[in-house]
Structure formats: structure tokens, C-alpha cells
C-alpha positions in Angstrom: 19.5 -11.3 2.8 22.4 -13.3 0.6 21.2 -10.8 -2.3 21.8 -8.1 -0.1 25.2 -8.9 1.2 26.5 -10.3 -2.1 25.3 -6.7 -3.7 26.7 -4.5 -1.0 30.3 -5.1 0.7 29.6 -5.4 4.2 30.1 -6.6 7.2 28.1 -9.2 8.2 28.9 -9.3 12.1 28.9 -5.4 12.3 25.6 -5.0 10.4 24.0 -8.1 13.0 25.1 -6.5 15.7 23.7 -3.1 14.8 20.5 -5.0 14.5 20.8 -6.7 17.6 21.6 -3.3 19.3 19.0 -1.3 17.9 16.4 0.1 20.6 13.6 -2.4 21.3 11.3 0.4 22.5 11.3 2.1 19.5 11.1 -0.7 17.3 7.9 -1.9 18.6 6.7 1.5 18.5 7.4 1.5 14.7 5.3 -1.5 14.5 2.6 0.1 16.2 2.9 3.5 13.7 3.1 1.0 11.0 -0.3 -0.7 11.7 -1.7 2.6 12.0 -1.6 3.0 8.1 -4.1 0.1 7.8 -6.3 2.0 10.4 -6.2 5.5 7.8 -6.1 3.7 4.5 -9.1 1.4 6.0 -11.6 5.3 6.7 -10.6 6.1 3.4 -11.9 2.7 1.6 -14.7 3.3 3.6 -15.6 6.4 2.0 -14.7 5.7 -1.4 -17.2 2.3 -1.0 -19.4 5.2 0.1 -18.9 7.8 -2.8 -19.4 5.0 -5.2 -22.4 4.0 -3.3 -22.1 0.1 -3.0 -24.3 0.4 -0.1 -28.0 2.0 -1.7 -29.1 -1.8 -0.9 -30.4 -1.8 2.6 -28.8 -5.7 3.1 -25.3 -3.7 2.3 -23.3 -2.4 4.7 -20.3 -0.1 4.8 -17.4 -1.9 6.8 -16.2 -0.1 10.0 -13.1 1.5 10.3 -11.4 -1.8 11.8 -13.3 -3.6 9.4 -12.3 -2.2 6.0 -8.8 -2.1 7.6 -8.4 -5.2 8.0 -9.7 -6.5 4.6 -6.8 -4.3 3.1 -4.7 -6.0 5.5 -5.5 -9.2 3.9 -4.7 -7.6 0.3 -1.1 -6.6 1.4 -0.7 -10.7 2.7 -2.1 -12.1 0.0 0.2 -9.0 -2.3 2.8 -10.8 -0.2 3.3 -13.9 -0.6 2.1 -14.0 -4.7 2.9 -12.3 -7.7 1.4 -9.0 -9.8 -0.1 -7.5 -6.7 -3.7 -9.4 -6.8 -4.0 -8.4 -3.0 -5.8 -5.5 -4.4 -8.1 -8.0 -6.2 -8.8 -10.2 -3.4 -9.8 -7.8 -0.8 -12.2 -6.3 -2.9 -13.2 -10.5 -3.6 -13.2 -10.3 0.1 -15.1 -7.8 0.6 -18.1 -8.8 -1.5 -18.2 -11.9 0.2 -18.3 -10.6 3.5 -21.3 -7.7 2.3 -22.8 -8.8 -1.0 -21.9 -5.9 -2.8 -21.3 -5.4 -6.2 -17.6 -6.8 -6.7 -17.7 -4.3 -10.2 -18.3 -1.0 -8.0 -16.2 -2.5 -5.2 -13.2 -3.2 -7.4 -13.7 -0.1 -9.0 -12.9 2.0 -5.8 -10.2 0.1 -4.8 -8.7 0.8 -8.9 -9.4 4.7 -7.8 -7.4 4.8 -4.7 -4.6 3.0 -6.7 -4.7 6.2 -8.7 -4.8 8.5 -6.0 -1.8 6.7 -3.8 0.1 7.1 -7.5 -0.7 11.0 -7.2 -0.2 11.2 -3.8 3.2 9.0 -4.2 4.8 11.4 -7.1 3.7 14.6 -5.0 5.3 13.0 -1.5 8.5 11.7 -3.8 8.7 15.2 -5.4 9.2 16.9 -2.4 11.7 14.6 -0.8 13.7 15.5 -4.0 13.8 18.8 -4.0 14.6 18.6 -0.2 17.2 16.3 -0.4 18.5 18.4 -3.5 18.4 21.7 -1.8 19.8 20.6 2.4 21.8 17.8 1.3 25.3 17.5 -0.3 24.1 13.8 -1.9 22.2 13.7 -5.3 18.4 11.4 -5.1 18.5 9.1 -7.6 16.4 10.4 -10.7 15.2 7.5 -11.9 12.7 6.8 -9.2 11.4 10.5 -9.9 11.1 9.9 -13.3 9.3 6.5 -12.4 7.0 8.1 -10.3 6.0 10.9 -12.8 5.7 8.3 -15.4 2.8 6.4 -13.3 1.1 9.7 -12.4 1.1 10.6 -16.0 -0.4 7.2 -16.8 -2.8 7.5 -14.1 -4.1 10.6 -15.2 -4.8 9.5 -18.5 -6.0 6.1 -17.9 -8.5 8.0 -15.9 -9.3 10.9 -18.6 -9.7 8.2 -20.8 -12.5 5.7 -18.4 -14.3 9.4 -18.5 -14.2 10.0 -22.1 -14.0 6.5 -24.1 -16.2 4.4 -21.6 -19.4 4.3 -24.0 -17.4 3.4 -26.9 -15.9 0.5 -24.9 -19.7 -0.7 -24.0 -20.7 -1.2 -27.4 -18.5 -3.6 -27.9 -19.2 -5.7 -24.8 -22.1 -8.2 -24.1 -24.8 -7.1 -21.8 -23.6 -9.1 -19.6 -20.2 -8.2 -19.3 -21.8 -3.9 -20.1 -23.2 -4.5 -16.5 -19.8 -5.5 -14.8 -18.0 -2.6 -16.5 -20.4 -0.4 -15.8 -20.4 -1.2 -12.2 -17.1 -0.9 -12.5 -16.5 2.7 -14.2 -18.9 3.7 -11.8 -16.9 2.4 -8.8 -14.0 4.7 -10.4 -15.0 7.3 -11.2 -17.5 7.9 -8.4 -15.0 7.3 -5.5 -13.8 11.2 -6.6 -16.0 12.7 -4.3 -15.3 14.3 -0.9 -11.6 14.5 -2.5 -10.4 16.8 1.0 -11.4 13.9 3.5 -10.5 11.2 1.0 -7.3 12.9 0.5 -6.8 13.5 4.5 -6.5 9.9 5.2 -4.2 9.1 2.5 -1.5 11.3 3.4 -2.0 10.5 7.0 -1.6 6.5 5.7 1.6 7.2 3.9 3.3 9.7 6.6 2.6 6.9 8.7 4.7 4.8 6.2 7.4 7.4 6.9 7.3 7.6 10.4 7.7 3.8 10.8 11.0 4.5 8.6 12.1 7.2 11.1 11.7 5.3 13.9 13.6 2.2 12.9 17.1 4.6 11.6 16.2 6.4 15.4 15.9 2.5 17.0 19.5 2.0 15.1 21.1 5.2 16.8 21.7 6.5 13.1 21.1 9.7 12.3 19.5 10.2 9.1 17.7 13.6 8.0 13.9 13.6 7.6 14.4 14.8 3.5 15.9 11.3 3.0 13.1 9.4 5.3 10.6 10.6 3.3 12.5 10.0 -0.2 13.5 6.7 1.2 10.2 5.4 2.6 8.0 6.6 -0.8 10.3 5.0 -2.7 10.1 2.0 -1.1 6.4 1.5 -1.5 7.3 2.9 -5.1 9.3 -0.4 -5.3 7.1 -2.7 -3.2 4.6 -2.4 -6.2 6.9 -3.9 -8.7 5.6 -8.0 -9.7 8.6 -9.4 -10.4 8.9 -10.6 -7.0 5.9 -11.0 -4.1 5.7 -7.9 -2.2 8.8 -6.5 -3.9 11.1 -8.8 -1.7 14.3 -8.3 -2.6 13.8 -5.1 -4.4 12.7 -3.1 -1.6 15.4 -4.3 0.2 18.1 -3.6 -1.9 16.7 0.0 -2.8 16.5 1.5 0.4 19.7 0.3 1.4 20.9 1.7 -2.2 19.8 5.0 -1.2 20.7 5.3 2.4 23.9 4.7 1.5 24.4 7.6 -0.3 24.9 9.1 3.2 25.8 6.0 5.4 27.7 3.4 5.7 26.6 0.0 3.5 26.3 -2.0 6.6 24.3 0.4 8.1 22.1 0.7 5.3 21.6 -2.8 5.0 20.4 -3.1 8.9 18.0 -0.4 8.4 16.8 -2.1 5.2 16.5 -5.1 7.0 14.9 -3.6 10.3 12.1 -1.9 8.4 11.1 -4.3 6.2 10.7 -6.9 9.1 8.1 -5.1 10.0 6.6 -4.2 6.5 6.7 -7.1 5.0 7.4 -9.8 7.4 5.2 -8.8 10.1 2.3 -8.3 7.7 3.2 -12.3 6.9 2.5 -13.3 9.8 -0.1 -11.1 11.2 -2.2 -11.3 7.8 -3.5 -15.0 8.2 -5.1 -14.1 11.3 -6.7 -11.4 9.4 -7.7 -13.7 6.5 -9.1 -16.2 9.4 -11.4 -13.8 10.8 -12.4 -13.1 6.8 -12.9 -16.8 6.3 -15.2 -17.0 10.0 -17.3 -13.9 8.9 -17.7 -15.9 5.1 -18.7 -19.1 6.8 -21.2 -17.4 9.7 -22.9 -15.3 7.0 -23.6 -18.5 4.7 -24.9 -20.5 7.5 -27.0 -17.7 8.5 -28.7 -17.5 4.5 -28.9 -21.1 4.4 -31.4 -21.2 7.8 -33.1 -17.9 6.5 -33.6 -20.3 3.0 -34.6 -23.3 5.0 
């Protein structure tokens, strides 16, 4: 917040009371749009785990829906509250300890949908661009495009070269560590099946991403057009992925108030900034512990339950 209101002039006492005054109903129904996205993202893990087939052991199991959801629920906490993102890390750690599976392949599909949100990301940024270029009078800034084609363009050939170069990288490994990567590529490269469903669920995770947006301007009693929510809401998880900070905090903040003020007021655009990311990142804060609880409880229950089988 002092970032915020040192970078932008505004005033403080207006931009309270616009958050004060924003509609109640419609913020909790942003929340509950918001949580949705774990809900989507959650079917799609669950069929990349079940491309890359971490479950041809019959004592592996595929999480449910609720399940997988909530493990990436404990990766955005843990993305949260340290640095360089390894909430992607842990909830595939999580995972394996909950399951037994291969924590190679599993890691492996959670690297894939990495690539696929980057895809999905540029193509969803793309078009708020051109929107925003062609129905407003206000010009995007260019940088985040350029940001997002540079990680797509990474992406793709980080991924051409897993395909091509993998065997060469083998040689050089121990068998022991040849096993892990293996696993690994596998998990990768694999999870590109069923691209349509996998696909589905993505873009229904990130439009929920966006509608959470739109419903905290519409909770405000701003009026904002839908080009500039879905500009303003891709960039921000463009943003939230950057390490310098946990979870982006500070960044995110001060770019989607950057942007929205190309067409509103700074106070206003800091309210919204705030609003949103109360429930993006501070909600996710608190709710995730309870998340990583019920982890921690299915961890212990399952170890118990080996150590009497054992005994």
C-alpha cells in the first residue's frame, strides 16, 4: 500500500472510501468466481497426471477434482508467501506424498501446463490488445505484449528442444539421475495429449481470473470495458509470476493500477488494485494453510496406515 500511494498521487480518504463503498454482494461473489479457477485448473492437472500416466501402478491414484485443486491451492500459498515461485514445486512434492507417484513424471506435468498457461496467456493478452487498440481511445502498454511473446517464444523452444536434444542430455547423466529425467521428460511431453479438453479447462481457469476482475471494478460502481478487463487481469498474472517479490506483491499491485489508469482516475485504480488483489493474493494467504493442513492430515494418515500394514 505505502508503495502504491507514494507511486501514484492519490487521495487516500477518497480511494478508502471507494473501498469501503464498493458492493459487498458482488465482492463475495468475486471471491467465489475466483475460487472457481482452482476447481478448472485442478480437472486439468488431473488429466495431464493422466496423459503422463503416473497412475499405471494400481496403489496410484488420480486426485479428484477437489483434490488436485486443492494441492494447486497449496502451490499458489506456498508461491505466496516465498520467493521464485516454488509453489509449483511443492505441490507436485505434495502430491507424491499424498499418492506415491513418481515426483519426476508428476513435476513434469505440472512444467507442461506452465507452458501451456504461457501459450494460453500471450493468445488471451493478444487479444485484449488488439481490442483495446481497435474500441479504445487509450494505447495498452507494449511492453507486457512483448513480454508475453517473449515467454511463448521461449516456451516453444524449450519444449522443441526437451523433444529433440533429450538423449543427448542422458548421456551425460548417471543412471540414477537418467531415471529422474526421464520420468521427467516423460511427464512433459506426455501431458500433450487430449490438447481440446486440456485446453477447455485452462481457458475456463483464466476467464475465471477475469471475471473475478470484472466483478470487483462492477462492486466499485466503475465502469471499465471488458477489452481492458481482460488486458488488465492477464497481465496481472503475467506480473504475479515475476520472483522478485512473493506472489508478485507489490508488482501486481502497482501494474494494474498503472493500467487502469490509463482510463480512470489514480485513486480509483488503486482501489480496484487493492480490491482484487485482496482476494487474489490475500485471501489465498489465509485460506491456503487450511489447504496445506488437510495436505499434512492426508501425509500423516497414510504413513500410519504403511507403518501398521509393515508391522
Amino acid at each position: 500500500m505505502y508503495f502504491l500511494i507514494s507511486r501514484f498521487s492519490i487521495d487516500l480518504e477518497a480511494t478508502l472510501g471507494t473501498i469501503k463503498g464498493s458492493n459487498p454482494i458482488l465482492y463475495v461473489l468475486a471471491v467465489l468466481v475466483h475460487y472457481t479457477t482452482f476447481l478448472f485448473r485442478g480437472q486439468r492437472w488431473r488429466l495431464l497426471l493422466r496423459n503422463a500416466g503416473v497412475d499405471r501402478s494400481k496403489e496410484i491414484s488420480l486426485p479428484s477434482v477437489f483434490g488436485s485443486g486443492r494441492l494447486i491451492l497449496i502451490g499458489w500459498f506456498a508461491s505466496s508467501v516465498t520467493w521464485f515461485r516454488i509453489g509449483d514445486a511443492y505441490r507436485a512434492y505434495a502430491y507424491t506424498k499424498e499418492s506415491g507417484a513418481s515426483f519426476a513424471r508428476s513435476g513434469g506435468t505440472v512444467v507442461a501446463e506452465r507452458l501451456m498457461d504461457i501459450l494460453l496467456v500471450f493468445g488471451l493478452l493478444l487479444v485484449g490488445f488488439l481490442s483495446m487498440l481497435i474500441d479504445s481511445d487509450s494505447s495498452p502498454p507494449r511492453v507486457l505484449l512483448l513480454a508475453g511473446l517473449g515467454l511463448a517464444g521461449f516456451s516453444l523452444l524449450a519444449l522443441l528442444g526437451v523433444h529433440l536434444f533429450w538423449k543427448r542430455v542422458a548421456t551425460f547423466l548417471p543412471r540414477r539421475l537418467f531415471r529422474t529425467y526421464v520420468g521427467f521428460r516423460q511427464g512433459i511431453m506426455q501431458s500433450f495429449r487430449l490438447l481440446p479438453q486440456v485446453g477447455v479447462f485452462g481457458l475456463l481457469g483464466w476467464l475465471a481470473e477475469v471475471g473475478r476482475l470484472y466483478l470487483v471494478i462492477k462492486a466499485t460502481g466503475l465502469d471499465v470495458g471488458v477489452d481492458l478487463v481482460l488486458f488488465v487481469a492477464i497481465a496481472a498474472a503475467l506480473l504475479s509470476a515475476t520472483p522478485i517479490t512473493p506472489g508478485g506483491l507489490g508488482v501486481v499491485e502497482t501494474g494494474i493500477a498503472g493500467i487502469l489508469a490509463l482510463t480512470i482516475s489514480e485513486g480509483s485504480a488503486v482501489s480496484i488494485a487493492l480490491l482484487d488483489r485482496s482476494i487474489s493474493y490475500l485471501s489465498v494467504v489465509i485460506v491456503g494453510p487450511i489447504a496445506l493442513a488437510r495436505h499434512q492430515h492426508i501425509v500423516i494418515k497414510k504413513t500410519k496406515s504403511q507403518s501398521r500394514s509393515a508391522s
